[in-house]
C-alpha positions as CSV (number, residue, x, y, z in Angstrom):
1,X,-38.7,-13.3,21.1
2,X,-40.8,-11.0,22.8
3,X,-42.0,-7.8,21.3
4,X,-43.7,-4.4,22.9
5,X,-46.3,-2.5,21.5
6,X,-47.7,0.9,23.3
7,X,-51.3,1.7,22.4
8,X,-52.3,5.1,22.7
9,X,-55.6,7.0,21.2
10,X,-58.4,9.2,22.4
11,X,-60.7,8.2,25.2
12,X,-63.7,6.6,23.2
13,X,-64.5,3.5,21.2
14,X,-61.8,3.8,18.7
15,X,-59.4,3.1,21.2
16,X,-61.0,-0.1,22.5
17,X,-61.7,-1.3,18.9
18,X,-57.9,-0.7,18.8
19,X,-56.8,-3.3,21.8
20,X,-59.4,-5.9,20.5
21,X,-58.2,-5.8,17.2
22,X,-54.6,-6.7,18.9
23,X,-56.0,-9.2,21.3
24,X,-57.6,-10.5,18.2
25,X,-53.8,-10.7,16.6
26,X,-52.6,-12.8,19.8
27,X,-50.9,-9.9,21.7
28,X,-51.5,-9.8,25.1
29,X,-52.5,-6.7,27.7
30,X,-49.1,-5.9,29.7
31,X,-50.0,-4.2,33.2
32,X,-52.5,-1.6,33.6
33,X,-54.1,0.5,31.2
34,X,-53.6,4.2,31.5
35,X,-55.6,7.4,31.2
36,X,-54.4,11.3,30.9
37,X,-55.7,14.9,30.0
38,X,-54.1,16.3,27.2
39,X,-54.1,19.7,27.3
40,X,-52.5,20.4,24.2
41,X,-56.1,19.4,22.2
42,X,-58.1,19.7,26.1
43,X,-59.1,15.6,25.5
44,X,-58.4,12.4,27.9
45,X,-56.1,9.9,26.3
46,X,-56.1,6.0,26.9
47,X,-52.9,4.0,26.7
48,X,-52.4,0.0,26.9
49,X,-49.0,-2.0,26.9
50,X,-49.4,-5.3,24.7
51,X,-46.6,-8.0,24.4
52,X,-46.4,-10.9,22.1
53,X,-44.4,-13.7,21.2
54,X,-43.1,-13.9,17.9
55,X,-41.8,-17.5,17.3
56,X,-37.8,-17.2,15.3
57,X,-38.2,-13.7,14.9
58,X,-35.2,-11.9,15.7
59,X,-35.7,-8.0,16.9
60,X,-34.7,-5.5,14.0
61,X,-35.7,-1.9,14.5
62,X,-36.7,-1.2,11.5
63,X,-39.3,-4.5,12.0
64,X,-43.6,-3.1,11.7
65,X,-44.6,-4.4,15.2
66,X,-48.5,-3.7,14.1
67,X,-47.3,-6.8,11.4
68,X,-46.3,-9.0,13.6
């Protein structure tokens, strides 16, 4: 099975550190990354798809996809 994570956080290192640490884990960059003004707190926000395969899993919403 193939499971979806959304990455999302502020535009500085923390946000990198965050996608390594998945890439790290075996998930994989899905399509481009993105990049947005928020003008609720007046910062730029990053975003990155990852995918993964998850050998016998079987999807259950309630399933921590950071975990897997």
């Amino acid at each position: 099975m193939r499971i979806y994570r959304f990455l999302s956080g502020p535009d500085d290192s923390s946000f990198c550190h965050k996608v390594c640490l998945a890439l790290s884990k075996g998930w994989e960059l899905h399509g481009s990354p993105t990049y947005a003004f928020d003008a609720a707190s007046g910062t730029m926000r990053c975003g990155q798809a990852v995918t993964k395969e998850v050998e016998g899993a079987v999807y259950d919403p309630a399933m921590k996809l950071g975990e897997q």
